[in-house]
Backbone as a printed PyTorch tensor [residue, N CA C, xyz], in Angstrom:
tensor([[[-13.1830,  16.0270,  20.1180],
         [-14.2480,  15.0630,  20.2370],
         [-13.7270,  13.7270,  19.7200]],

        [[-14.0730,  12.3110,  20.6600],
         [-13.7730,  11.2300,  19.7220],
         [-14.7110,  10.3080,  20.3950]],

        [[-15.3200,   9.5440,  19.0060],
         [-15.8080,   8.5640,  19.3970],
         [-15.0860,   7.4440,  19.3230]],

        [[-14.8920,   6.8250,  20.4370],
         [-13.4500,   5.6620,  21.0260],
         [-14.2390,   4.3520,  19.7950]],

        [[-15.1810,   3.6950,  19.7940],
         [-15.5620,   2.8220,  18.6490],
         [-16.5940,   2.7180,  18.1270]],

        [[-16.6870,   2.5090,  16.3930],
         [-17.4610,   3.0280,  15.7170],
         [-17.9920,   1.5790,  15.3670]],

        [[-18.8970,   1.2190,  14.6590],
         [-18.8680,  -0.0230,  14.0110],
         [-20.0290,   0.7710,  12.8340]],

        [[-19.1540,   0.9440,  11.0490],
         [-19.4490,   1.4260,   9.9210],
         [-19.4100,   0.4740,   9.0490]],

        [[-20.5020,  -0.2390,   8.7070],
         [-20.1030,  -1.2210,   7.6010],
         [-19.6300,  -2.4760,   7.8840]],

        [[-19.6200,  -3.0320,   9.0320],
         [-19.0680,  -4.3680,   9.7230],
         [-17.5000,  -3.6750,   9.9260]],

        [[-16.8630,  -2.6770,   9.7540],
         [-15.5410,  -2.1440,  10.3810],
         [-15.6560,  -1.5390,  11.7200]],

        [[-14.6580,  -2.1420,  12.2960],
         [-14.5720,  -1.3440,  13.7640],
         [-13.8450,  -0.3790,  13.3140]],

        [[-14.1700,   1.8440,  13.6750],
         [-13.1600,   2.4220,  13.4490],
         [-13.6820,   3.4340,  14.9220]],

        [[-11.9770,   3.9120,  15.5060],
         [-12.2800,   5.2340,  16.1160],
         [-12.0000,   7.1170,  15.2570]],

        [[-13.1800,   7.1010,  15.4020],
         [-13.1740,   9.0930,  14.9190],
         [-12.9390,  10.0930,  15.7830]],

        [[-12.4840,  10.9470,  15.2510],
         [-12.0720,  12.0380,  16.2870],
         [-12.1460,  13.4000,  14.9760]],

        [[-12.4110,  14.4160,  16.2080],
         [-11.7090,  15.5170,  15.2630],
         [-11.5320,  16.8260,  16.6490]],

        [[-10.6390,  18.0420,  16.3320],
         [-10.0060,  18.8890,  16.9880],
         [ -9.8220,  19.9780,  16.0390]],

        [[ -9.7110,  20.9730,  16.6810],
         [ -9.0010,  22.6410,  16.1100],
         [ -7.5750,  22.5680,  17.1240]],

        [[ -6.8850,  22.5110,  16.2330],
         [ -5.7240,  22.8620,  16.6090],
         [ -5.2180,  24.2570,  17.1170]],

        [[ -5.5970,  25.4100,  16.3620],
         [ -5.8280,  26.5680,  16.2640],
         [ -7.2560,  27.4550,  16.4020]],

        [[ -7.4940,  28.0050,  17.3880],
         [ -8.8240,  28.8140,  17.2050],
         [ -9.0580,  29.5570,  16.1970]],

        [[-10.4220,  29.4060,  15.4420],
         [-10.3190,  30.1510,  13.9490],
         [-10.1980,  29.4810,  13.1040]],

        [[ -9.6280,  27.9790,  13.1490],
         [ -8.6680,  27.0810,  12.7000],
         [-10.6130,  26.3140,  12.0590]],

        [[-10.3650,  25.6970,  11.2610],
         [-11.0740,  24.5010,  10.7790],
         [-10.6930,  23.2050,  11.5970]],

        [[-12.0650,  23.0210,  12.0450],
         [-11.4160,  21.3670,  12.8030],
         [-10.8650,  20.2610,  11.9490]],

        [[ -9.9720,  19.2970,  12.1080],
         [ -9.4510,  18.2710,  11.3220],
         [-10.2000,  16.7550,  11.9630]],

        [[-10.8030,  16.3080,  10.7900],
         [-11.1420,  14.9940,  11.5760],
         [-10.0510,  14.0100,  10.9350]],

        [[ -9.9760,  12.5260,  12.0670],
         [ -9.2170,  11.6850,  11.7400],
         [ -9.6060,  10.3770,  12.1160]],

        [[ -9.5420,   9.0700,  11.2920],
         [ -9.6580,   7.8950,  12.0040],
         [ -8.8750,   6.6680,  12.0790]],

        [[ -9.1360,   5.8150,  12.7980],
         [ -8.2860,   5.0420,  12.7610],
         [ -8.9340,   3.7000,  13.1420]],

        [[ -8.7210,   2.5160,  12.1210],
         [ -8.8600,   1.5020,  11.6240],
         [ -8.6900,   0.5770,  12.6880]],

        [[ -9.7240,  -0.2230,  13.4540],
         [ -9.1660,  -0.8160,  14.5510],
         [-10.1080,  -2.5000,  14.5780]],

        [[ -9.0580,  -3.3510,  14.3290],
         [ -9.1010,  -4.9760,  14.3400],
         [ -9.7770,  -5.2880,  15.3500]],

        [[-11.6170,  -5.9810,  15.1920],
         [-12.0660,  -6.6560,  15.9700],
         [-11.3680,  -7.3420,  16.8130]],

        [[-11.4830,  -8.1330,  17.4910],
         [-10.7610,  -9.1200,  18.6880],
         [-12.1330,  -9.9690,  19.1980]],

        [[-12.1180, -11.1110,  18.5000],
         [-13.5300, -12.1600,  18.6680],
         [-13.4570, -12.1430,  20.2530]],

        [[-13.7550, -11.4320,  21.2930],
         [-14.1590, -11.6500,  22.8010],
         [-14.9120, -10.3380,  23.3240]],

        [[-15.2710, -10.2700,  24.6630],
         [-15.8560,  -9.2530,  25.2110],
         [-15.1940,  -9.1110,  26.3160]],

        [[-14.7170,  -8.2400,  26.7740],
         [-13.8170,  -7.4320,  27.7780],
         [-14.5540,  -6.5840,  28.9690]],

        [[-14.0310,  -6.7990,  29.9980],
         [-14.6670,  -5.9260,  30.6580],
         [-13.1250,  -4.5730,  31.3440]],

        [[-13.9500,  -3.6770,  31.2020],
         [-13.0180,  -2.4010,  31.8020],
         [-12.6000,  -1.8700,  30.3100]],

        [[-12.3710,  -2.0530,  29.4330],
         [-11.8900,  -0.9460,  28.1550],
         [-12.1750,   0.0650,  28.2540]],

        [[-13.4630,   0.4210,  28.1860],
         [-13.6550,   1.9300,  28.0400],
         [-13.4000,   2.5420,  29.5480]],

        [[-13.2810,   2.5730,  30.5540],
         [-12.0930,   3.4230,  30.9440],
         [-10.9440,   3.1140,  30.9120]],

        [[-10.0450,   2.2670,  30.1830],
         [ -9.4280,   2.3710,  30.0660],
         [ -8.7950,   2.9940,  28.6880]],

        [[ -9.7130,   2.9940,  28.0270],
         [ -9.4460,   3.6120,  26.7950],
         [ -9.4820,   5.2520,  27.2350]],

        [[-10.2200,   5.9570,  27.9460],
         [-10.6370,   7.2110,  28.0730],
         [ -9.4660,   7.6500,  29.2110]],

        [[ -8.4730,   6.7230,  30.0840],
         [ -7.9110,   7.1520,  30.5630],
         [ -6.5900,   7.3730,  30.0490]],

        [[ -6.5850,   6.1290,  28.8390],
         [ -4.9940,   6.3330,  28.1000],
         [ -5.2300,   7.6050,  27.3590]],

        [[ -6.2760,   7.9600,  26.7250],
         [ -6.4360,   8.8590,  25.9330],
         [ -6.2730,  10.0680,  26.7000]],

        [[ -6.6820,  10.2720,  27.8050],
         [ -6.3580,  11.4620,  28.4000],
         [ -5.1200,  11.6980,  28.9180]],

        [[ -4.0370,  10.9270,  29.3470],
         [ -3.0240,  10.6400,  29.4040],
         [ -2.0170,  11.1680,  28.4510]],

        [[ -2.3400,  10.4650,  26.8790],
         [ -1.9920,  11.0040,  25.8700],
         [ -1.8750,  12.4440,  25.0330]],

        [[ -3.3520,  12.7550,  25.3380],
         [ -3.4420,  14.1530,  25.1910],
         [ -3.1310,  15.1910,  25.7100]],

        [[ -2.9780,  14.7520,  27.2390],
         [ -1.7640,  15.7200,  27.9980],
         [ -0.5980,  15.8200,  27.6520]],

        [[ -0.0240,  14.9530,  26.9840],
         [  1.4220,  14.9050,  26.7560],
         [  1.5260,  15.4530,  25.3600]],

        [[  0.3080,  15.5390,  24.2900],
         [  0.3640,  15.4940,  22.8410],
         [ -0.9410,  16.3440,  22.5910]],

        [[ -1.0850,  17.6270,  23.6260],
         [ -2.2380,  18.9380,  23.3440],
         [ -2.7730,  19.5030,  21.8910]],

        [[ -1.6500,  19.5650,  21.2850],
         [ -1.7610,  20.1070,  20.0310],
         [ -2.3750,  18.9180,  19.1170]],

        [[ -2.0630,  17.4870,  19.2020],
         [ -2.1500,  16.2660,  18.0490],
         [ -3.0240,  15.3210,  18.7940]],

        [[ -4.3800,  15.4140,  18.9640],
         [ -5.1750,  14.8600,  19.4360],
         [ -5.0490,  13.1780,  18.7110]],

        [[ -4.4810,  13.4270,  17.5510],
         [ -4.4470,  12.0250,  16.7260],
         [ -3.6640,  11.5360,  17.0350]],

        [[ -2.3360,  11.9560,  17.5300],
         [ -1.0200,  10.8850,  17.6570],
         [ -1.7810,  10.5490,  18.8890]],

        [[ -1.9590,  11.6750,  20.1260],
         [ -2.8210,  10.4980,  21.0800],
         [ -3.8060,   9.5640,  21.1710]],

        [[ -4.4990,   9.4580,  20.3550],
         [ -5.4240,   8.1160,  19.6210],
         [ -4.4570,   7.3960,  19.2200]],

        [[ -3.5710,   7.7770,  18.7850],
         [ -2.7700,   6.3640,  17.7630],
         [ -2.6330,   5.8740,  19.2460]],

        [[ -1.4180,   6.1600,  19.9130],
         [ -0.8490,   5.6910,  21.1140],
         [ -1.9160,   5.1600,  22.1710]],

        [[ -3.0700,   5.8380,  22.3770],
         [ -3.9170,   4.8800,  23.2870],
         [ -5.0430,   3.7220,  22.4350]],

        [[ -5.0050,   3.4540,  21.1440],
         [ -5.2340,   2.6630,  20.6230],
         [ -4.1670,   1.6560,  20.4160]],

        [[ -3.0480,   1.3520,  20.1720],
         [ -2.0460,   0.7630,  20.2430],
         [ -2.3770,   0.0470,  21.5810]],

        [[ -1.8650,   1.0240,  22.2470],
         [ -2.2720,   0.4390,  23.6120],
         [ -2.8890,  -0.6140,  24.3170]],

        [[ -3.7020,  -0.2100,  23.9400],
         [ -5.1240,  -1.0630,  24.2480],
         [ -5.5160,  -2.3660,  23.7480]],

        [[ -5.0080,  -2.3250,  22.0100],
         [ -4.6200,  -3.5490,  21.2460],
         [ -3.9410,  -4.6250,  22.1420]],

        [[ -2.8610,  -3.7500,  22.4880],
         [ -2.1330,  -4.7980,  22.7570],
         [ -2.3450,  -5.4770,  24.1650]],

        [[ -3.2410,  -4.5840,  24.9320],
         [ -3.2780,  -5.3450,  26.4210],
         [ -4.7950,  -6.2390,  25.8790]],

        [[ -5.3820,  -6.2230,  24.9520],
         [ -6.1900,  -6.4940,  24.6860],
         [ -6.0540,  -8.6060,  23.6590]],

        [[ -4.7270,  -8.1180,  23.4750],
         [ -4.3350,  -9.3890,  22.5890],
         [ -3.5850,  -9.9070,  23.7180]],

        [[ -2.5810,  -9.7090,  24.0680],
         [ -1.7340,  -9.9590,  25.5500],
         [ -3.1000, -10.8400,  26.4900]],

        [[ -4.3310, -10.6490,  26.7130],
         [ -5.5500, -10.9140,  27.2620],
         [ -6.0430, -12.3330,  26.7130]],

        [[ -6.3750, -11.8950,  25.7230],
         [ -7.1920, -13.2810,  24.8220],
         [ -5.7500, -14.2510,  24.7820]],

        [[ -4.4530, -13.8610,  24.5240],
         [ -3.5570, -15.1040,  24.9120],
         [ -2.9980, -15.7120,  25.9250]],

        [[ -3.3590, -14.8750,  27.1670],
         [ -3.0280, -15.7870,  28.1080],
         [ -4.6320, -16.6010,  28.4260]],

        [[ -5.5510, -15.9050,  28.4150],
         [ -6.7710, -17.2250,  28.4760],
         [ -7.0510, -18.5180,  27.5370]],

        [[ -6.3100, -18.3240,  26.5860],
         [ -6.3270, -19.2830,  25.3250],
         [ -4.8180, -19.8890,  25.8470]],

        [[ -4.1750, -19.4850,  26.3250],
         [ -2.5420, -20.5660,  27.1960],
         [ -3.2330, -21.2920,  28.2270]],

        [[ -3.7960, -20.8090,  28.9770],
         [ -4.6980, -21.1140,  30.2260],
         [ -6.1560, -21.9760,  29.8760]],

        [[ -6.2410, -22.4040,  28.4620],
         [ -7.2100, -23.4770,  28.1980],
         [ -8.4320, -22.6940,  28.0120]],

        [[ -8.8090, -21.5710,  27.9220],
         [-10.1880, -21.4220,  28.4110],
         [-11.2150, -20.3380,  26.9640]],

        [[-11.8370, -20.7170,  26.7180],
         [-12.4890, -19.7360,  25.5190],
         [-12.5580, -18.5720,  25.7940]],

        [[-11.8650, -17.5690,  24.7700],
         [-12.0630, -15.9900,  25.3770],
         [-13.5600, -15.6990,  24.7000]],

        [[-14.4990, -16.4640,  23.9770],
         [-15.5820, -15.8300,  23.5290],
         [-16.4760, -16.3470,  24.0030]],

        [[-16.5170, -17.6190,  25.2940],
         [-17.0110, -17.4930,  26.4370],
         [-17.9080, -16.9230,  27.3730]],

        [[-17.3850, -15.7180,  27.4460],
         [-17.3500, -14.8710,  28.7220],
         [-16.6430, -13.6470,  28.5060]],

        [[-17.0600, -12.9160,  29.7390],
         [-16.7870, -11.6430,  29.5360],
         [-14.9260, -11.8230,  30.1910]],

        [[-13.7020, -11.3290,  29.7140],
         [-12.6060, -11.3090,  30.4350],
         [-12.2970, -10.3360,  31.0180]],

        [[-11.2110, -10.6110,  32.1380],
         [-10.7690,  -9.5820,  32.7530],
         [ -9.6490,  -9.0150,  32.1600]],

        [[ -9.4280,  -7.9490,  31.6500],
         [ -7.8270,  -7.7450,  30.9390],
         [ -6.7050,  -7.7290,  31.6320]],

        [[ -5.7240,  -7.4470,  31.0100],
         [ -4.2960,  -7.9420,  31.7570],
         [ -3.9090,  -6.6410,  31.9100]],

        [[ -4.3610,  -5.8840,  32.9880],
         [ -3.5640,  -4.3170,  32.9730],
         [ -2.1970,  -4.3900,  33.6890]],

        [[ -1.5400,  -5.2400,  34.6280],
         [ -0.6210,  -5.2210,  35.4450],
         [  0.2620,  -5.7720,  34.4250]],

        [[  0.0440,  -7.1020,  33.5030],
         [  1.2960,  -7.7690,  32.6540],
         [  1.2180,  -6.6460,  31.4840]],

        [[  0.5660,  -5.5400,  31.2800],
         [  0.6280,  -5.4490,  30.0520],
         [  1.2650,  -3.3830,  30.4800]],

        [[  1.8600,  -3.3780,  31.5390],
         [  2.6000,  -2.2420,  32.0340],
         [  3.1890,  -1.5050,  30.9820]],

        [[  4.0950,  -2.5110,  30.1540],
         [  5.1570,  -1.7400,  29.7620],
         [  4.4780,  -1.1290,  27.8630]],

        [[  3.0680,  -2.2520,  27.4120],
         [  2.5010,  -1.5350,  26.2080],
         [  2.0350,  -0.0940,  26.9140]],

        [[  1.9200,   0.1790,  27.9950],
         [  0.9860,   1.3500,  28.4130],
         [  1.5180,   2.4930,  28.5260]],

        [[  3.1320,   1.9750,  28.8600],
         [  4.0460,   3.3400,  29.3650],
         [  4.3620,   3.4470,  27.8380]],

        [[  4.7600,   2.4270,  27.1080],
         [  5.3160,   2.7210,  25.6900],
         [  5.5340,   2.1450,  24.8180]],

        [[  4.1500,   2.6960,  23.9150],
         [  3.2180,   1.5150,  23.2520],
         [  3.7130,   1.9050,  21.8260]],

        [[  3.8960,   0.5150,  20.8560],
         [  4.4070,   0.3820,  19.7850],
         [  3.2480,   1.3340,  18.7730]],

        [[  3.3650,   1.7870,  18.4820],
         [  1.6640,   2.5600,  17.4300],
         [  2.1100,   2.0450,  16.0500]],

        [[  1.3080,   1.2570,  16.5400],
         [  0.7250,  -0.0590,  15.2780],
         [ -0.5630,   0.2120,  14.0220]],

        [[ -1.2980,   1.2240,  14.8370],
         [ -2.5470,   1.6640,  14.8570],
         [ -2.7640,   3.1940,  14.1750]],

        [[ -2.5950,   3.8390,  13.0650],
         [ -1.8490,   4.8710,  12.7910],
         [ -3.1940,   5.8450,  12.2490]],

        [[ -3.4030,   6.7880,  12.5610],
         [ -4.8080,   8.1820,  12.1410],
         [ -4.4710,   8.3070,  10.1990]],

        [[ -5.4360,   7.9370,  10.1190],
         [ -5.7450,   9.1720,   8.4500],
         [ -7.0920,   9.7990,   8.5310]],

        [[ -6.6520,  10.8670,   8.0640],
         [ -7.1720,  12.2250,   7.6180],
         [ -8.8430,  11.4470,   7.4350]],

        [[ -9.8290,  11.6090,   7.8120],
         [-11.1600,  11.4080,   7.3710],
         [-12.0360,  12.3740,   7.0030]],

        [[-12.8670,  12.3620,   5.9280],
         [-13.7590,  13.4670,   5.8880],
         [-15.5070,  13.0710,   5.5300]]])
């Protein structure tokens, strides 16, 4: 289970938790994620598609795949607000379009900037 963004206390965080093992106690985890003063359009599928992406590749560690499709996303997300702010134009404005085509190579292999702790 994860909820992709939380807002606790004026913090943006995403939660998750998984059984690794059946029988197993589920582990929850979250991860700490930096407003970005604009409004975006398309994130959440794109968040739900990196994440599934991720979790195919990382079955067992539902968290490293959060790290990696949060990373992700950061970064096509900052990559975004700076080319409209190069391009003159207020990203808090308006709703933007994100940069999924320039931002290819955070997607295939994304720096994880963005790292899970243990939550309870």
């Amino acid at each position: 289970v994860v909820i992709t963004s939380i807002n606790i206390d004026g913090n943006l965080f995403l939660i998750g938790s998984h059984q690794k093992e059946k029988g197993q106690s589920p582990e929850q985890f979250k991860i700490v994620i930096p407003k970005i003063p604009a409004y975006f359009t398309g994130t959440g599928d794109l968040m739900t598609a990196l994440l599934l992406g991720w979790s195919n590749k990382y079955r067992d560690n539902l968290d490293i795949a959060a790290e990696l499709a949060v990373s992700s996303l950061q970064a096509l997300l900052q990559r975004t607000v700076n080319d409209y702010v190069t391009a003159g134009f207020d990203p808090q404005s308006s709703s933007l379009e994100i940069r999924l085509i320039q931002s290819q190579d955070d997607i295939r292999n994304p720096q994880v900037k963005f790292k899970s702790e243990k939550y309870n």
